[in-house]
C-alpha positions in Angstrom: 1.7 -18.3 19.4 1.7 -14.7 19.4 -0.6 -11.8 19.8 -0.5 -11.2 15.6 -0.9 -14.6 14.9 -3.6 -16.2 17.2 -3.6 -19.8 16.2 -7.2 -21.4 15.2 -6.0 -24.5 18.1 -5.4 -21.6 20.9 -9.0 -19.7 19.7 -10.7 -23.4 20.4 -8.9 -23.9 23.6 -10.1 -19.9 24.7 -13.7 -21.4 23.9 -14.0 -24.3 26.0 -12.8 -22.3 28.9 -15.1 -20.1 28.9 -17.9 -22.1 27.9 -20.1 -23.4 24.8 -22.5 -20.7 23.1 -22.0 -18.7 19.7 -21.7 -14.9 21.8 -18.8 -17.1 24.0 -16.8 -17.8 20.8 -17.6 -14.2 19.1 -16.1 -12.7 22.9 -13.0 -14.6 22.0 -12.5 -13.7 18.6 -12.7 -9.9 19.2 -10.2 -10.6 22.2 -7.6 -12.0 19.8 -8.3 -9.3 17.4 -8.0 -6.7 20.1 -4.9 -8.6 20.6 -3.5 -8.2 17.1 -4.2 -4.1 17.5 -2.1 -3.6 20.7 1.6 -3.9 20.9 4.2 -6.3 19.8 3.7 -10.2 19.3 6.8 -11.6 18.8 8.1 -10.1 22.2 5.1 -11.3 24.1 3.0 -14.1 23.1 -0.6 -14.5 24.2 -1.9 -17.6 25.9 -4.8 -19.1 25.5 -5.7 -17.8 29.1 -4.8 -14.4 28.2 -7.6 -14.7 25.7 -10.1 -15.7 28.0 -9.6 -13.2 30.4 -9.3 -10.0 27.9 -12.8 -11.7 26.3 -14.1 -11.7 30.0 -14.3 -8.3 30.3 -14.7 -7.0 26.6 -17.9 -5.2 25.6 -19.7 -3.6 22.6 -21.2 -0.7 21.9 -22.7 1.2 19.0 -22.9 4.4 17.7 -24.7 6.2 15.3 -23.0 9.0 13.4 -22.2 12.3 15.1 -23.0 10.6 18.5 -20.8 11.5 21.9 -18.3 8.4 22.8 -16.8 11.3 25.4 -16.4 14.6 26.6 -13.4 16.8 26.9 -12.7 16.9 30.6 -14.4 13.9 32.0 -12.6 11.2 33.7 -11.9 8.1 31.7 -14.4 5.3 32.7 -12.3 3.0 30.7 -10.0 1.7 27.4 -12.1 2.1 23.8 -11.1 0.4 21.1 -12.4 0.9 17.7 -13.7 -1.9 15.9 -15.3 0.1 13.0 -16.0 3.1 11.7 -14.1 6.2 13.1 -14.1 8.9 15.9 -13.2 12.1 15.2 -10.7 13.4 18.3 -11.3 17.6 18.7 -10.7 20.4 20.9 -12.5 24.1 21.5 -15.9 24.8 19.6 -16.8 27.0 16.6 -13.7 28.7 15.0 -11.6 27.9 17.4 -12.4 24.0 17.1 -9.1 22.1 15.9 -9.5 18.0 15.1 -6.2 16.3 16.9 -7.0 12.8 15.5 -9.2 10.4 13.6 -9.4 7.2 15.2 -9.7 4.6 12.7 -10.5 0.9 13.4 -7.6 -0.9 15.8 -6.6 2.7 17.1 -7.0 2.8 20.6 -8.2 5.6 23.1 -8.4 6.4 26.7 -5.6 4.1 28.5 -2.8 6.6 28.3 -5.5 8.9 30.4 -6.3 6.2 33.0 -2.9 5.5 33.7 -1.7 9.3 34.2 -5.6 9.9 36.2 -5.3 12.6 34.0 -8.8 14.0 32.6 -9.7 13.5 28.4 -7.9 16.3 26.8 -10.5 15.6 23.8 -14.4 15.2 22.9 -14.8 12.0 20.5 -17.9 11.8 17.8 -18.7 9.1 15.9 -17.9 10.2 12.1 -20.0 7.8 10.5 -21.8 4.9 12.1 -19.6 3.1 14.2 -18.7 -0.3 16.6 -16.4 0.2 19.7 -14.9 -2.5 22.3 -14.7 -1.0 25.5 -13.1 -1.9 28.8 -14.1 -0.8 31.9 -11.0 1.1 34.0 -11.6 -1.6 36.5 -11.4 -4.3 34.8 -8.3 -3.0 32.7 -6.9 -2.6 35.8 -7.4 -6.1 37.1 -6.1 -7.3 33.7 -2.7 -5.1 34.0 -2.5 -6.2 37.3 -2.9 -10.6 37.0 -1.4 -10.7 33.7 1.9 -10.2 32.6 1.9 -10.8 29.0 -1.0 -8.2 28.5 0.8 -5.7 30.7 3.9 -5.8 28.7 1.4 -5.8 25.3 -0.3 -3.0 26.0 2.8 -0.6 27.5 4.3 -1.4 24.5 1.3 -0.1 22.7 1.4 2.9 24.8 4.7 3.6 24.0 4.4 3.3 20.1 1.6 5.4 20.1 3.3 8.4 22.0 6.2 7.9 19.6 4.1 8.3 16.7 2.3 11.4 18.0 5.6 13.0 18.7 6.8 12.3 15.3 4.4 13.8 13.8 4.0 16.8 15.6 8.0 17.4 14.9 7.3 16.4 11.6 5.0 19.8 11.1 7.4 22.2 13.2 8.4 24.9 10.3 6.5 23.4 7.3 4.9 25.0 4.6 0.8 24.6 4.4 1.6 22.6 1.4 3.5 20.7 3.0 1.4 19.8 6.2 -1.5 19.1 3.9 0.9 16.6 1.4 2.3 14.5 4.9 -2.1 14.9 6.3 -3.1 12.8 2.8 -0.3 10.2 3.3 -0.8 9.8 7.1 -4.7 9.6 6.7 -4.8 7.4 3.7 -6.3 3.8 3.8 -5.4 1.7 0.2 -4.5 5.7 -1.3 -8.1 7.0 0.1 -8.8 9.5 2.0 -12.3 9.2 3.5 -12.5 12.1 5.9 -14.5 15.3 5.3 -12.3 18.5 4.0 -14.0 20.5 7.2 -12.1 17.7 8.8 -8.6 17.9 7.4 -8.9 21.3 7.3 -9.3 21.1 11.4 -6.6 18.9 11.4 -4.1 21.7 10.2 -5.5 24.4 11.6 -7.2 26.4 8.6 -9.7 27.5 7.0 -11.4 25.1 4.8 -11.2 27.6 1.7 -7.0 27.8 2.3 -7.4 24.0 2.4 -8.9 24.2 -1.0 -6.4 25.9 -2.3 -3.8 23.5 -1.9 -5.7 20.3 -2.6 -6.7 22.2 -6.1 -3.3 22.7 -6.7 -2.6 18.7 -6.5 -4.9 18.0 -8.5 -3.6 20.6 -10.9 -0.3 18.6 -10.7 -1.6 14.8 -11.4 -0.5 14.4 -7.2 -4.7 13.5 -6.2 -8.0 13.3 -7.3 -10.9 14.9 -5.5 -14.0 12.6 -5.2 -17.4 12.6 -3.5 -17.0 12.6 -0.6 -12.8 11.4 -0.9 -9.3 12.2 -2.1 -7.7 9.9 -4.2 -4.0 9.5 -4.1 -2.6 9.5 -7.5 1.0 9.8 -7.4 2.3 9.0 -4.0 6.1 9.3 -5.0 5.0 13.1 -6.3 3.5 13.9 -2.7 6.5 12.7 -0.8 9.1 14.6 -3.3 7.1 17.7 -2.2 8.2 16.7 1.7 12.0 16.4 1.1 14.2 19.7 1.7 15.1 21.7 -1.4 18.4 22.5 -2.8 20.3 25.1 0.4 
């Protein structure tokens, strides 16, 4: 059995040791789909104990849209992981306020901080109305610290998730606008739609929301997206990646 694959046998055994009772069951199912959203199955399987513990100490909160989930600065209480909706990830305020991420459901937020006792670089909002799992830096602790299997899951997590980042930031060094903008639609894009405000992608690259226009006109103009209420359709993927690859030297 494996983190990506928790078998319907393991999810039954999970439930009888914790107990009988519908919110017992719906603890372990959102372990093993926490499970599925960190790390790397094949290399370390979850048991059915594993389950039980992680479901132990998993809680849910909710949030309406535009609430605080945390403040730049403060000390992370604990691990957040986002069951739906999104949180929008910023820095600075007014002009000078820049959007680093959008967490989208499975993403997960706040470990990489505990481990370093480092402080949240970032304040999260809730975009839209939105479900989070959270646990508590003590009890993440005391599952890093009695369970292997999760340990090795969830560095492996950490580690895939500073790779990404750092791909992407070299991914930006020396590109055009129109270029930044084409790799921001196929990075943020969920079944070729992109469902986050252009105030927000326009934070994410650093401009002004009328010099975002410009560019995302100029798709459309070429067939490359479609601009919807409220979304961007991708239209030609192929045409949005050919704009990414180096010219003739």
């Amino acid at each position: 059995m494996t983190f990506s694959r928790v078998s319907s046998a393991a999810l039954d055994r999970a439930v009888r040791l914790l107990g009988p009772g519908g919110a017992t069951e719906m603890a372990i199912r959102q372990a093993a789909w926490v499970a599925r959203c960190v790390g790397r199955g094949e290399s370390s399987p979850l048991s059915p104990d594993d389950l039980t513990a992680l479901a132990t100490f998993l809680r849910t909160r909710a949030l309406a849209r535009g609430e605080l989930l945390f403040p730049a600065g403060s000390a992370p209480p604990g691990v957040w992981i986002i069951q739906h909706g999104r949180v929008e990830l910023s820095v600075g305020t007014g002009r000078r306020r820049s959007v680093v991420h959008v967490l989208q459901p499975g993403d997960v937020d706040g470990d990489i901080q505990h481990l370093l006792d480092m402080p949240l670089p970032y304040t999260a909002h809730a975009l839209d109305e939105a479900t989070v799992l959270f646990l508590a830096a003590p009890d993440f602790e005391q599952l890093l610290g009695q369970r292997l299997t999760i340990t090795r899951r969830w560095l492996s997590s950490v580690a895939e998730r500073l790779a990404a980042s750092q791909h992407r930031v070299i991914g930006l060094l020396g590109r055009s606008l129109t270029e930044q903008v084409a790799q921001l639609l196929l990075d943020e894009a969920v079944e070729d739609q992109v469902l986050l405000p252009q105030r927000t992608l326009a934070a994410m690259v650093g401009v002004q929301r009328p010099s975002l226009n410009k560019v995302l006109k100029d798709f459309e103009r070429q067939g490359l997206i479609a601009v919807r209420y409220a979304a961007i359709e991708l239209v030609d993927r192929d045409g949005l990646y050919r704009l990414l690859e180096p010219g003739p030297t």
